[in-house]
SERO-4910 file (N, C-alpha, C, O; in steps of 0.05 Angstrom, whole numbers):
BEGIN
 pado doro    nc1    nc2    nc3   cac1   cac2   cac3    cc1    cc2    cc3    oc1    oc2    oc3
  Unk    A   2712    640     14   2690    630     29   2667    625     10   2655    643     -2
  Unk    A   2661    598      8   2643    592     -9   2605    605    -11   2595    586      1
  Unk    A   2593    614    -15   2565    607     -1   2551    586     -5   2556    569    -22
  Unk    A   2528    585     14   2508    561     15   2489    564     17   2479    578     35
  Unk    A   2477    551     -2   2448    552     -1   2427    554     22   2430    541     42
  Unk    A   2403    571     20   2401    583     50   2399    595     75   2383    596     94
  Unk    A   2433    609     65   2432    628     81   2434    656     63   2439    657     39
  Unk    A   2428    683     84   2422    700     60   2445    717     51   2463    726     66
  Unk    A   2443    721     26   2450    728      1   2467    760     14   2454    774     30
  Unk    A   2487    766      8   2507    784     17   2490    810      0   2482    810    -24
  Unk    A   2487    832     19   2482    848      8   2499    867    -19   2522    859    -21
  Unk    A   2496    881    -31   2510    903    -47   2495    925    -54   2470    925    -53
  Unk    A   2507    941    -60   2503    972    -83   2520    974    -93   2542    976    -82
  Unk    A   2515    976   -126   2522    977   -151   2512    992   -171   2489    985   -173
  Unk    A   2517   1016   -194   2514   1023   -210   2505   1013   -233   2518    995   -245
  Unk    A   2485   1022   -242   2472   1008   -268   2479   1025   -294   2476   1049   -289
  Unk    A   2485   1022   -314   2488   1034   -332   2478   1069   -333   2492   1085   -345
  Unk    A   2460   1074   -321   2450   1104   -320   2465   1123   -293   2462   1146   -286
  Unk    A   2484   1097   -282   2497   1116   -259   2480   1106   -234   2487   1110   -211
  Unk    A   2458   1093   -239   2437   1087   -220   2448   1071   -188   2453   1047   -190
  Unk    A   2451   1080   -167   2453   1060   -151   2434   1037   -144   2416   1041   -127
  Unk    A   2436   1015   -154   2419    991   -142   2424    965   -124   2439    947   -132
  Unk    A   2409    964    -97   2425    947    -76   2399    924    -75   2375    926    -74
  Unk    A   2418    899    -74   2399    875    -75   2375    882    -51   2351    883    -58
  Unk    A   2382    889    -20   2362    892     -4   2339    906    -13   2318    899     -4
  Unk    A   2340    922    -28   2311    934    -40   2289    925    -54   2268    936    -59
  Unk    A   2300    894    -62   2282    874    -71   2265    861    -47   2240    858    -48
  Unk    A   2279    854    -27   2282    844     -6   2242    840      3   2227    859     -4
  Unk    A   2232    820     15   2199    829     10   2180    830    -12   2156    826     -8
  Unk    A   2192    837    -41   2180    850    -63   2184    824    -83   2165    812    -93
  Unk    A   2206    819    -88   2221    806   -110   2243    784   -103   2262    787    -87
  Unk    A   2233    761   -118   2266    745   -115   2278    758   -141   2269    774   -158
  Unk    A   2309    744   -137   2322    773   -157   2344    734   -166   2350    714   -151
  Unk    A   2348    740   -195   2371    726   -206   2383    751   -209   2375    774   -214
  Unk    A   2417    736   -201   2446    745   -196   2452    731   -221   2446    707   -222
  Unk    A   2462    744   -241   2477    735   -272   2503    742   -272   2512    757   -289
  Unk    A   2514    736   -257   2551    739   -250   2564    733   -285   2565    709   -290
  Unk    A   2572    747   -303   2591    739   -322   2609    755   -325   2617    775   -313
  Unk    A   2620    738   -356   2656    752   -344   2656    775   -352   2662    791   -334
  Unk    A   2652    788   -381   2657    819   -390   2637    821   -411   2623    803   -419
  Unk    A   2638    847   -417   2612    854   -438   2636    846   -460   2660    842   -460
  Unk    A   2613    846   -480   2626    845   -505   2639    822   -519   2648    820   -542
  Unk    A   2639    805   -500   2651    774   -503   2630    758   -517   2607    765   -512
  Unk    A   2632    733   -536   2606    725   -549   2598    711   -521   2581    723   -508
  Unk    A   2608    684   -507   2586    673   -491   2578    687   -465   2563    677   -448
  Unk    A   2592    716   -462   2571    737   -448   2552    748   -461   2536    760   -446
  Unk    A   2545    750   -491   2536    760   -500   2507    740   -502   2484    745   -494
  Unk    A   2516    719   -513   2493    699   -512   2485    688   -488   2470    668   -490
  Unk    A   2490    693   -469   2474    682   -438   2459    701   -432   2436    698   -427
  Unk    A   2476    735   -433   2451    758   -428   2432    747   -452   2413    735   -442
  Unk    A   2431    747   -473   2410    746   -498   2391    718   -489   2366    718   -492
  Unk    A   2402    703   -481   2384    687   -462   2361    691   -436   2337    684   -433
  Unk    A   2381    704   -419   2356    713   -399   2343    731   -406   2322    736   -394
  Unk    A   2354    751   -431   2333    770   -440   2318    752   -454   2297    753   -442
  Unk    A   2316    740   -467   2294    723   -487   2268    711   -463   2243    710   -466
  Unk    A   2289    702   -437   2260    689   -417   2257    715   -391   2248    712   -369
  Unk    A   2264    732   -399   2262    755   -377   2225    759   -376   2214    760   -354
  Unk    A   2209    762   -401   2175    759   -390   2171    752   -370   2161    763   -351
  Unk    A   2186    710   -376   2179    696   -352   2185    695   -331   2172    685   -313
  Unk    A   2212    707   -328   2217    720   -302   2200    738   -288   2195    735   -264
  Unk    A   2189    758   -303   2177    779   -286   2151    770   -278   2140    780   -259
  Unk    A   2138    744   -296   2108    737   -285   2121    719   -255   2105    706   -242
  Unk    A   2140    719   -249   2147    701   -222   2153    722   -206   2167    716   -186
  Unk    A   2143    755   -208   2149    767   -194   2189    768   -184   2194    771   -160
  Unk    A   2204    768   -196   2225    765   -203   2252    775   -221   2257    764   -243
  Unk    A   2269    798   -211   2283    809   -227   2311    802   -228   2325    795   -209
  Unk    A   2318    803   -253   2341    786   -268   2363    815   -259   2352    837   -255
  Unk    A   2384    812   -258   2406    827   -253   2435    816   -259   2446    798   -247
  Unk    A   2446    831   -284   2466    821   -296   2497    838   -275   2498    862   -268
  Unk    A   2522    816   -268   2532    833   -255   2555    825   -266   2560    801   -267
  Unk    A   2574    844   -276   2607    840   -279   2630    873   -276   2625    897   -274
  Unk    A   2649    859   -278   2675    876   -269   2670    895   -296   2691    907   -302
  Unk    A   2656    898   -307   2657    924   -325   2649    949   -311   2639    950   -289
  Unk    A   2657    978   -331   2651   1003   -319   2624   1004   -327   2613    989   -343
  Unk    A   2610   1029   -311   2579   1027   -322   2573   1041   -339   2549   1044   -343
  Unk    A   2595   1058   -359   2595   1059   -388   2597   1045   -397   2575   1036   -404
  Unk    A   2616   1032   -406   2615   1001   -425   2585    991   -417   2568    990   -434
  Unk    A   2581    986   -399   2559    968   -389   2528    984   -402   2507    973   -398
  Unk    A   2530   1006   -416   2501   1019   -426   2511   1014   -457   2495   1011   -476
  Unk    A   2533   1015   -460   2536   1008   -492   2525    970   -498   2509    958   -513
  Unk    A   2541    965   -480   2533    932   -479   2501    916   -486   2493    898   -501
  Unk    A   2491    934   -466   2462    935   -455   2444    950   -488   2427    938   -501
  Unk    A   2451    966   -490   2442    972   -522   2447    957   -539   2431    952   -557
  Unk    A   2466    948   -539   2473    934   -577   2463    901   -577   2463    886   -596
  Unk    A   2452    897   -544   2443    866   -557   2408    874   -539   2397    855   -529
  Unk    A   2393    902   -536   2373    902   -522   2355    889   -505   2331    882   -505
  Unk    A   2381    887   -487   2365    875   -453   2348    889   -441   2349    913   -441
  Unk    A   2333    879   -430   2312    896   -422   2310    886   -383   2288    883   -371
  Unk    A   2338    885   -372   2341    887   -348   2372    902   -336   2390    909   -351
  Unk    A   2373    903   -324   2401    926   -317   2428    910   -308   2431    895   -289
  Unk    A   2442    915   -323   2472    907   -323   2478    926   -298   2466    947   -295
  Unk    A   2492    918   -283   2516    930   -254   2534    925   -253   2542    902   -251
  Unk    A   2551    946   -253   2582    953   -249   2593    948   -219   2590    963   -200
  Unk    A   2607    924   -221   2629    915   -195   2648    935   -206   2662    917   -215
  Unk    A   2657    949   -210   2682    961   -214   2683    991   -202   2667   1010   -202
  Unk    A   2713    988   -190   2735    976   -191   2744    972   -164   2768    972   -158
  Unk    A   2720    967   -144   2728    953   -124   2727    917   -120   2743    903   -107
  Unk    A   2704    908   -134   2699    885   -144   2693    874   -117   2704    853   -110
  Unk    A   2674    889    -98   2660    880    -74   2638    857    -77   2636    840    -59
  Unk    A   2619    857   -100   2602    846   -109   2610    814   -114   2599    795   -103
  Unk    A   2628    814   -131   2647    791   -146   2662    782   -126   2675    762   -134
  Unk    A   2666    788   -103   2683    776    -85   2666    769    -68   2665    744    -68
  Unk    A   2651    780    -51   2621    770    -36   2621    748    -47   2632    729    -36
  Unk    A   2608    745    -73   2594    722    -79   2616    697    -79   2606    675    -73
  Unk    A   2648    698    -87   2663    676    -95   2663    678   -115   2677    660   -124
  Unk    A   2655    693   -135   2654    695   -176   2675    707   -178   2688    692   -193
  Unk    A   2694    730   -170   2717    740   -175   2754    730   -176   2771    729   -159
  Unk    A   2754    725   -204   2781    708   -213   2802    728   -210   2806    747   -225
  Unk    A   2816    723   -188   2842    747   -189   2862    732   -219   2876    747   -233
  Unk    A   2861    717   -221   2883    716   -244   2873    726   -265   2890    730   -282
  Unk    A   2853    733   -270   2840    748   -293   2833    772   -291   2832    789   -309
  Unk    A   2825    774   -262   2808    813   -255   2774    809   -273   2761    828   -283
  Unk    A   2768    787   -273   2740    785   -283   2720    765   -264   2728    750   -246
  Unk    A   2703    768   -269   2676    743   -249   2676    715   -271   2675    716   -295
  Unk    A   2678    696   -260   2672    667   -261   2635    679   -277   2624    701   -275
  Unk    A   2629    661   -287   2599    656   -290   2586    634   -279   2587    609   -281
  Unk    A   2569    655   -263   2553    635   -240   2535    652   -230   2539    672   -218
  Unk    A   2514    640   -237   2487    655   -226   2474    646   -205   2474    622   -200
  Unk    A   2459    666   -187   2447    661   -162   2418    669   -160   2411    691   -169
  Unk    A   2394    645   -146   2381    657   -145   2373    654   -119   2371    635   -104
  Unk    A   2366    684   -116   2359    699    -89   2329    698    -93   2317    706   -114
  Unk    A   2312    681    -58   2283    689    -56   2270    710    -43   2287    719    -27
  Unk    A   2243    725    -41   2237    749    -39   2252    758     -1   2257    781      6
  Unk    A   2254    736     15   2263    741     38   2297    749     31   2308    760     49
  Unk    A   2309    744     12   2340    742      8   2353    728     19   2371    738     33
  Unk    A   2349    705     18   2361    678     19   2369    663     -9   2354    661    -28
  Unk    A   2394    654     -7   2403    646    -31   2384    619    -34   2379    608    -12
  Unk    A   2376    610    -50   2363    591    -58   2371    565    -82   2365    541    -83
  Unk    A   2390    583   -103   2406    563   -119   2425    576   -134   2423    596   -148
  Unk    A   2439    563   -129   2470    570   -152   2469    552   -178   2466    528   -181
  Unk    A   2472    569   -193   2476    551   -230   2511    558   -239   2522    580   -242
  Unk    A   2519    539   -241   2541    549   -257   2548    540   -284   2553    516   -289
  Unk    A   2547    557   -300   2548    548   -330   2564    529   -342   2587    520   -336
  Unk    A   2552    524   -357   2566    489   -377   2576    498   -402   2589    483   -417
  Unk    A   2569    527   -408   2581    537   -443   2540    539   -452   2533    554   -471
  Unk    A   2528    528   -442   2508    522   -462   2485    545   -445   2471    541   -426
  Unk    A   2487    565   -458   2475    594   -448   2447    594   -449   2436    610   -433
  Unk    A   2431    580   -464   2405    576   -464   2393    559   -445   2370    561   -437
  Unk    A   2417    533   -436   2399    517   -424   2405    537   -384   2391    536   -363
  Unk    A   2425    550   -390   2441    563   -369   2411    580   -356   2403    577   -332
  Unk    A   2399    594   -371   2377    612   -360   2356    598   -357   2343    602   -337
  Unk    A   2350    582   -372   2331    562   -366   2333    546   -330   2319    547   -310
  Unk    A   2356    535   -336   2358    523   -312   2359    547   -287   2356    537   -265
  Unk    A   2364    576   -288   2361    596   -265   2323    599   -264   2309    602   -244
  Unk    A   2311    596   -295   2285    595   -287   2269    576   -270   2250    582   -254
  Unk    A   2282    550   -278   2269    535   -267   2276    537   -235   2258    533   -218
  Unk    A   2301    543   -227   2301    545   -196   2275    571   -193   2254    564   -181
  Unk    A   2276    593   -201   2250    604   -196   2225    594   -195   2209    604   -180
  Unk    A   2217    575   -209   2191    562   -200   2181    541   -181   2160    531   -176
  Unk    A   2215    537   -171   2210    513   -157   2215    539   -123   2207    533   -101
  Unk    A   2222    553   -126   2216    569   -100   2191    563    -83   2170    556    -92
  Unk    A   2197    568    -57   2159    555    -45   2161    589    -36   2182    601    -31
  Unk    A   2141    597    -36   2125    626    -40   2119    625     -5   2116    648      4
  Unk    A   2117    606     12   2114    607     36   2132    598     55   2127    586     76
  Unk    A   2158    606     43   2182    599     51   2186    636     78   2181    661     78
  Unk    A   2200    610    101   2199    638    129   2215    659    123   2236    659    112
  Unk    A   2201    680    133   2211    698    127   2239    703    150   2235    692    171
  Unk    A   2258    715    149   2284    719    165   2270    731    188   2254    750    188
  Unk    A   2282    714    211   2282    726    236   2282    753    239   2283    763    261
***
């Protein structure tokens, strides 16, 4: 089941590297949130797309706006990950039910990993835009930024 733009954004709770439970609704009101669906830590063009939205993560946060990296890794691997290229937003562990990755449509059963494709969710949690990557990881975050600025800030809030 594909999603569409619009309508709102499937909830979750997920583990962050510290064990942390974090569920998109808690943004909900506060924050639009980018969804960074990639395939595994430790891979180079996972490596350089996180190193990407970390490089524009500032400008994320002046849009009132938090970046959230999500893949089928454990949320050990996922604090080693998160250290050795210093992101300064929280990686979340789909694993090993891979509820997250399947919600969204990012989860490749022939691989047991997420597609890369990012979502951006507005402060009501409505999906607002899907990016899916071209290989080219800089212009990849860029283009999730720019759907953040093009958000209208007086967009209705959910019934």
């Amino acid at each position: 089941m594909a999603l569409q733009l619009g309508e709102p954004a499937p909830d979750f709770t997920l583990p962050d590297s510290d064990r942390n439970q974090v569920s998109l609704s808690s943004f909900r009101g506060n924050k639009n949130v980018v969804l960074v669906f990639y395939v595994l830590a430790f891979t180079g063009g996972c490596r350089n797309e996180l190193i990407a939205f970390r490089d524009h993560n500032a400008e994320f946060q002046k849009l009132d706006t938090q970046v959230l990296g999500i893949s089928v890794d454990t949320f050990m691997s996922l604090g080693v990950f998160a250290h050795s290229i210093d992101l300064n937003f929280p990686l979340l562990s789909d694993f090993p039910e891979h509820n997250a990755t399947k919600a969204y449509g990012t989860y490749d059963p022939a691989t047991g990993t997420s597609r890369r494709i990012t979502y951006v969710v507005d402060k009501q949690g409505i999906i607002r835009a899907e990016i899916i990557s071209d290989e080219d990881m800089h212009r990849h975050a860029q283009d999730a930024l720019a759907a953040v600025q093009r958000l209208d800030s007086k967009a209705a809030p959910l019934p």
